[in-house]
C-alpha positions as CSV (number, residue, x, y, z in Angstrom):
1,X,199.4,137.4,-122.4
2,X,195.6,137.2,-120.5
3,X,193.5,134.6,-121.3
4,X,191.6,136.5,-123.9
5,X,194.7,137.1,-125.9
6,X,196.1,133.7,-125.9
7,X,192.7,132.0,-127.2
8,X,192.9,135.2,-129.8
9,X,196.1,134.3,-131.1
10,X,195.5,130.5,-130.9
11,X,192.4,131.0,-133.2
12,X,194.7,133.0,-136.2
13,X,197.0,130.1,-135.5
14,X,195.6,127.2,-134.9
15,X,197.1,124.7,-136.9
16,X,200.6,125.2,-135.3
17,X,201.3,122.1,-132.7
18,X,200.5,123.2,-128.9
19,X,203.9,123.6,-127.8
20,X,205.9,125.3,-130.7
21,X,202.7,127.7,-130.8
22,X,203.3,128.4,-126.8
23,X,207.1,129.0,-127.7
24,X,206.6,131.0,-130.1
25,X,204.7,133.3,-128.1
26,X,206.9,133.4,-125.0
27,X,204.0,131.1,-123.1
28,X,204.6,127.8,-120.7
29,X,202.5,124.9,-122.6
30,X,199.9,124.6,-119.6
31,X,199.5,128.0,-120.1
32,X,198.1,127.7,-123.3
33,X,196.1,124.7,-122.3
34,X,194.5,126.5,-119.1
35,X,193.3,129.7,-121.5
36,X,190.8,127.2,-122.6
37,X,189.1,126.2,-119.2
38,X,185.6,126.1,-119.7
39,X,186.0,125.5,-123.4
40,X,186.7,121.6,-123.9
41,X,189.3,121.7,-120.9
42,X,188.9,120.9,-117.8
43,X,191.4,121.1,-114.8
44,X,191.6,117.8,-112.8
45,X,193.4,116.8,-109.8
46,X,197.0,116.1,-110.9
47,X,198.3,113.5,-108.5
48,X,199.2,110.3,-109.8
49,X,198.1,108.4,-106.8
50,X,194.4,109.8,-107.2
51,X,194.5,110.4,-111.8
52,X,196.2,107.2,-113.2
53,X,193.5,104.6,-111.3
54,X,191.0,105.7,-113.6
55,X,192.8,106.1,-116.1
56,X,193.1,102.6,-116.6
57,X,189.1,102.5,-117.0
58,X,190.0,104.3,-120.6
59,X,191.4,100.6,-122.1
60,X,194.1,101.2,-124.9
61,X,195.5,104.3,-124.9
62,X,198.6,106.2,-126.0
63,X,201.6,107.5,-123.4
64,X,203.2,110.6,-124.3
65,X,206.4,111.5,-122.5
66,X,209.4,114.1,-123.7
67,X,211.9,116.7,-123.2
68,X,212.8,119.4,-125.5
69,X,215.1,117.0,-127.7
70,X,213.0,113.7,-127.8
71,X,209.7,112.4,-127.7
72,X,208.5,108.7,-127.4
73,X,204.8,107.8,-128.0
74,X,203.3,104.1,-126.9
75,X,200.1,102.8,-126.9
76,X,199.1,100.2,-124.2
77,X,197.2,99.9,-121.3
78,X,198.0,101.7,-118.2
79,X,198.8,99.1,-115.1
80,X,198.8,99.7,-111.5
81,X,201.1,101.8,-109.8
82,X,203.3,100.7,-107.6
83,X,204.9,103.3,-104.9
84,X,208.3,102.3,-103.6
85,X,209.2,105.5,-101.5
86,X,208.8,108.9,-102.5
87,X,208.0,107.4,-106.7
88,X,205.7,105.1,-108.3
89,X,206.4,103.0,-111.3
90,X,203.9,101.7,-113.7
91,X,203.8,98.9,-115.6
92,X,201.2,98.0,-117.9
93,X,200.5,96.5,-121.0
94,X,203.0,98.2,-123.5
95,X,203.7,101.4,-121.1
96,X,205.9,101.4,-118.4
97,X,206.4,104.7,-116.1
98,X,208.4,106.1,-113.6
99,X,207.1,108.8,-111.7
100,X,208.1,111.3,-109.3
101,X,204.6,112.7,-108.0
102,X,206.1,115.9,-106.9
103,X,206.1,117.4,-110.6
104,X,202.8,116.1,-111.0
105,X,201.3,119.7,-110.2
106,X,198.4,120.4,-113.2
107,X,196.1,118.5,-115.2
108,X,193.6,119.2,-117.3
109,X,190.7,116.7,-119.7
110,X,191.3,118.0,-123.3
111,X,188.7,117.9,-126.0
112,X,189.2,119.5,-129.0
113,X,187.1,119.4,-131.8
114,X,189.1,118.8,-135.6
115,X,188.1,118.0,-138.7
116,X,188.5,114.6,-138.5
117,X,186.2,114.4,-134.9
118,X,187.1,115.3,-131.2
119,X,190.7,114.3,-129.7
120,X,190.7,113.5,-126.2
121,X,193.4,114.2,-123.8
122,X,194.3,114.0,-120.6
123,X,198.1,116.0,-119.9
124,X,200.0,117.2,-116.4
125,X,202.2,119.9,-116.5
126,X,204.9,120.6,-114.0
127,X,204.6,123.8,-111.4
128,X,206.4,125.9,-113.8
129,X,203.7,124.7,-117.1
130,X,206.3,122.4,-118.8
131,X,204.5,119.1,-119.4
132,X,205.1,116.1,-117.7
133,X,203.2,113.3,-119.2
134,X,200.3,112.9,-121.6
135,X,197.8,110.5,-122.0
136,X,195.7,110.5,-125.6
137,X,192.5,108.4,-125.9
138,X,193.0,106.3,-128.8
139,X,189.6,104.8,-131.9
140,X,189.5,102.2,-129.3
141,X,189.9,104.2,-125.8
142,X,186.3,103.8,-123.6
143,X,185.0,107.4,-123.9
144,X,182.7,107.0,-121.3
145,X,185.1,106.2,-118.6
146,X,187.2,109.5,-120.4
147,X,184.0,111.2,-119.2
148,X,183.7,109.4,-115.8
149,X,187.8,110.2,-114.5
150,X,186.5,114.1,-115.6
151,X,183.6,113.7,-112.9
152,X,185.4,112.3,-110.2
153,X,188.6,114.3,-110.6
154,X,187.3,117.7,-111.8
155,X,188.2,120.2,-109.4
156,X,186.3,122.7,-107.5
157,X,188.0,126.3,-109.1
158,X,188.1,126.2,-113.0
159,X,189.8,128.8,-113.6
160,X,191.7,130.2,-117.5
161,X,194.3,132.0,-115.5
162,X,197.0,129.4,-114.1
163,X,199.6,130.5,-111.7
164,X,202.9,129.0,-112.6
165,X,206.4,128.6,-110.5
166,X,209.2,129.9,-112.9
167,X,212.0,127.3,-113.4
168,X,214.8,127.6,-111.0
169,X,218.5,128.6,-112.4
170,X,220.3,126.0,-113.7
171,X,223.2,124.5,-111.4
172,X,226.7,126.0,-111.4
173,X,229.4,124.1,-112.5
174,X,231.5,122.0,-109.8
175,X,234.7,120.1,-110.4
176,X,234.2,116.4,-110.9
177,X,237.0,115.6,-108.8
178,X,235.8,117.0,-106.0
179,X,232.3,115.1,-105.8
180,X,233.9,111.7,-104.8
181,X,232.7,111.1,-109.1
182,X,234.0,107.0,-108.8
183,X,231.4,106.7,-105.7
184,X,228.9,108.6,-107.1
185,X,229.0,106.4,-110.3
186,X,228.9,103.2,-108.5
187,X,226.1,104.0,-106.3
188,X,224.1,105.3,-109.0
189,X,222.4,102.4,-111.1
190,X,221.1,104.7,-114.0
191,X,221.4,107.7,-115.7
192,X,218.3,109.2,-114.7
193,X,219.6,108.4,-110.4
194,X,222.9,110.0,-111.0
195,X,221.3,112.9,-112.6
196,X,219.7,114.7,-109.5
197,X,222.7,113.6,-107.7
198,X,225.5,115.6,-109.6
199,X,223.1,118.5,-110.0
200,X,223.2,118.5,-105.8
201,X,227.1,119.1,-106.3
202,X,226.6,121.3,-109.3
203,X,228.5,118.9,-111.9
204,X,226.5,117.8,-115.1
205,X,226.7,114.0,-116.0
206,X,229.1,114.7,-119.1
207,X,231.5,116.1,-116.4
208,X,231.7,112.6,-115.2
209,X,231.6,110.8,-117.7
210,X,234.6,112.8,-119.5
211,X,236.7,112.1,-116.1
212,X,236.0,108.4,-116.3
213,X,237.2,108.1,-119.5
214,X,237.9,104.5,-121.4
215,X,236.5,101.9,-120.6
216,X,233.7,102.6,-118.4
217,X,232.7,105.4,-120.5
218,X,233.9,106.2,-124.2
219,X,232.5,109.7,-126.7
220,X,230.9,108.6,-129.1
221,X,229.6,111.0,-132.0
222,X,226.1,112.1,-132.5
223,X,225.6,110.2,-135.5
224,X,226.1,107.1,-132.8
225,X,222.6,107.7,-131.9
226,X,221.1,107.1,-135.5
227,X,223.2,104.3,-136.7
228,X,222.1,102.8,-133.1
229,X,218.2,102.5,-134.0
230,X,219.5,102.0,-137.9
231,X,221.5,98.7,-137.2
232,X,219.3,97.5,-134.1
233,X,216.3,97.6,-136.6
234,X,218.3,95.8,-139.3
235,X,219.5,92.8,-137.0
236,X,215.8,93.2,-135.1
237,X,217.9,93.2,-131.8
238,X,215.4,94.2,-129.0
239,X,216.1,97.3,-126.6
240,X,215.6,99.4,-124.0
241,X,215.0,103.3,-124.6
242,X,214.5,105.0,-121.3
243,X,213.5,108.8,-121.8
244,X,211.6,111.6,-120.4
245,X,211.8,114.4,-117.8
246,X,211.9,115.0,-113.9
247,X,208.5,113.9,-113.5
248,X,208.1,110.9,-115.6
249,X,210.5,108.5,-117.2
250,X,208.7,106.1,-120.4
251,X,210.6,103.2,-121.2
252,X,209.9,101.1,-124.2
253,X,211.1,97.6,-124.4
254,X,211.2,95.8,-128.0
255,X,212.4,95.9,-131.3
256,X,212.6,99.2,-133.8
257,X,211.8,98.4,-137.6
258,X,211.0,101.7,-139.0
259,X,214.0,104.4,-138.8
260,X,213.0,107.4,-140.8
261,X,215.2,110.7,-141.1
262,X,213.6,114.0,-141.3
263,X,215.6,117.5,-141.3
264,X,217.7,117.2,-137.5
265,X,214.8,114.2,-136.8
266,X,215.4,110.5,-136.1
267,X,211.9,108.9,-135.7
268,X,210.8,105.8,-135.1
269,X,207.4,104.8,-136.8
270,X,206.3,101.7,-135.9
271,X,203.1,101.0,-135.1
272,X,202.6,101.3,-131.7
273,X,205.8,103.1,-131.1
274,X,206.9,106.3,-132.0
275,X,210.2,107.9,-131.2
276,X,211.1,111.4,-132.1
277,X,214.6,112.4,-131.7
278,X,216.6,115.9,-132.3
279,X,220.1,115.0,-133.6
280,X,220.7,118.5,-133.0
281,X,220.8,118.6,-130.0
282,X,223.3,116.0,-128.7
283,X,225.6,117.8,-127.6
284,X,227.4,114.9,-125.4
285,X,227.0,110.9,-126.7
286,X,228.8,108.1,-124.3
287,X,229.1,104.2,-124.4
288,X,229.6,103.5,-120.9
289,X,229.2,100.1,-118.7
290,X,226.1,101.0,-116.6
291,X,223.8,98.8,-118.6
292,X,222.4,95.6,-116.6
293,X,224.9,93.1,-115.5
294,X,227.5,95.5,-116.3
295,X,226.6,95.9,-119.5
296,X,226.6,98.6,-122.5
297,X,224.5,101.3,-122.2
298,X,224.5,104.5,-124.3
299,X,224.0,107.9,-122.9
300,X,223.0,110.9,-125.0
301,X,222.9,114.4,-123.5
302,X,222.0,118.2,-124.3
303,X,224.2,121.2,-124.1
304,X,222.8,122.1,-120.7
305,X,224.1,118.2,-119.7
306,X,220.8,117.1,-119.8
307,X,219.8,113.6,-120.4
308,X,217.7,113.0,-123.8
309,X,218.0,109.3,-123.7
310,X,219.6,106.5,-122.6
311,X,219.5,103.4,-124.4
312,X,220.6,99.3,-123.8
313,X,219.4,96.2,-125.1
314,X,219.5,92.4,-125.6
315,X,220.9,89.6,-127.4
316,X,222.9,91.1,-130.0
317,X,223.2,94.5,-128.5
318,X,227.0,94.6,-127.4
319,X,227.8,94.0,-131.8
320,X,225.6,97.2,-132.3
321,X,227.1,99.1,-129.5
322,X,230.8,98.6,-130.6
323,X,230.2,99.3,-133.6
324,X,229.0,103.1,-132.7
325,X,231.2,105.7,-134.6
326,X,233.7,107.2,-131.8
327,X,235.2,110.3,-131.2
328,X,238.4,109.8,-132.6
């Protein structure tokens, strides 16, 4: 679709959301953004060495991060980043980011005017338009530094057309025994570092984590992943949900009161945190022993061995965790 026919079809369906509007239609999300250049968006530089510094001029603000199965939503403050190597983390007030800069490829300032008055945005998208990370003002958000970071960072070309990278093939499948899987475990301290590893040797995380078997890493079944936030929130035990993409990883650290089904959804609706979570699409749910101080951490993945989320947590945690329906 051109330009012209995106902001067409956007106008005779505008109250869809942005990205199941730009699936529908066959479109990458920044694609859809980008048809509106010119028209309440603007394209900005996209690194996050030279876009989150000012974006801690806006105050409180709200830190969108997801993949196709979850979404988590937290307002705070943006903090400094820190660049150890080839990343940068952030920690802030409330939001806490890890970043690999080279996703961090477009990025636009969003107004858009609704009925209730104009929403301000500012969201990166990776080379290939799937987004990375967004950052909505919030009642309280300074609009003139919003205004200011569009000033500073606006680049040179506007233009409605984006060119975009399609998403490389997927990884084939390896053998978990060959890949050295015990050393690759050990020397990865997270989910999200043993991720790009086992892609490297063409193996998906589940892969491993089948061969491991009891007890560093024990199936669980989906339903482990709602009765997690259920009895965490009824024994307020605090945790650690660490979710996101390639180019940014939002953790949230605290407690979850508010567990609401809806359809394959699992939300959480607290104020100040939101979690949205597709039940239908964990495909692959494990208790394994990589949470700090070898302890429990569970590990929920996609049918493409994705990760969605992985999830620890504090005093109290370990009762919740063992508890987790099994695979029998």
């Amino acid at each position: 679709m051109t330009p012209a026919e995106i902001r067409k079809a956007r106008a005779a369906n505008h109250r869809a959301r942005a990205r199941d509007f730009a699936d529908s239609h066959g479109l990458a999300e920044a694609a859809l953004v980008a048809a509106f250049t010119g028209k309440g968006v603007v394209a900005v530089e996209a690194g996050p060495e030279r876009l989150l510094p000012p974006v801690r001029q806006l105050g409180e603000s709200l830190a969108l991060t997801r993949n196709a199965s979850a979404v988590q939503e937290r307002e705070g403050r943006y903090g400094p980043l820190a660049p150890p190597g080839e990343g940068w983390t952030l920690t802030g007030d409330g939001i806490e980011l890890q970043i690999d800069p080279r996703h961090w490829v477009h990025a636009f300032a969003v107004t858009e005017e609704t009925a209730k008055g104009a929403k301000r945005s500012i969201q990166v998208f990776d080379a290939a338009g799937e987004a990375v990370h967004k950052i909505h003002l919030t009642g309280t958000s300074d609009v003139a530094a919003f205004g200011r970071l569009i000033e500073e960072l606006r680049l040179a070309k506007q233009s409605d057309d984006l060119p975009l990278v399609p998403a490389g093939p997927a990884a084939p499948s390896g053998s978990p025994a060959d890949a050295g899987l015990t050393q690759l475990w050990d020397e990865s301290p997270s989910p999200e570092a043993l991720g790009p590893r086992l892609a490297a040797a063409g193996i998906s995380p589940p892969d491993v984590l089948k061969e491991l078997g009891a007890p560093r890493a024990r199936p669980l079944r989906p339903v482990a992943m709602t009765e997690l936030l259920e009895r965490a929130a009824a024994g307020g035990v605090p945790l650690e949900i660490r979710g996101g993409n390639p180019g940014c990883l939002q953790i949230f650290r605290g407690r979850v009161e508010r567990i609401l089904p809806a359809g394959y959804w699992i939300n959480v609706m607290d104020p100040g945190y939101n979690l949205h979570l597709r039940t239908d699409h964990l495909a692959s749910v494990y208790l394994t022993d990589r949470g700090p101080a070898g302890g429990l951490t569970v590990e929920a993945y996609d049918a493409a061995g994705s990760l969605i989320l992985a999830v620890t947590g504090e005093e109290g945690w370990d009762l919740v965790a063992h508890g987790l329906s099994a695979v029998p």
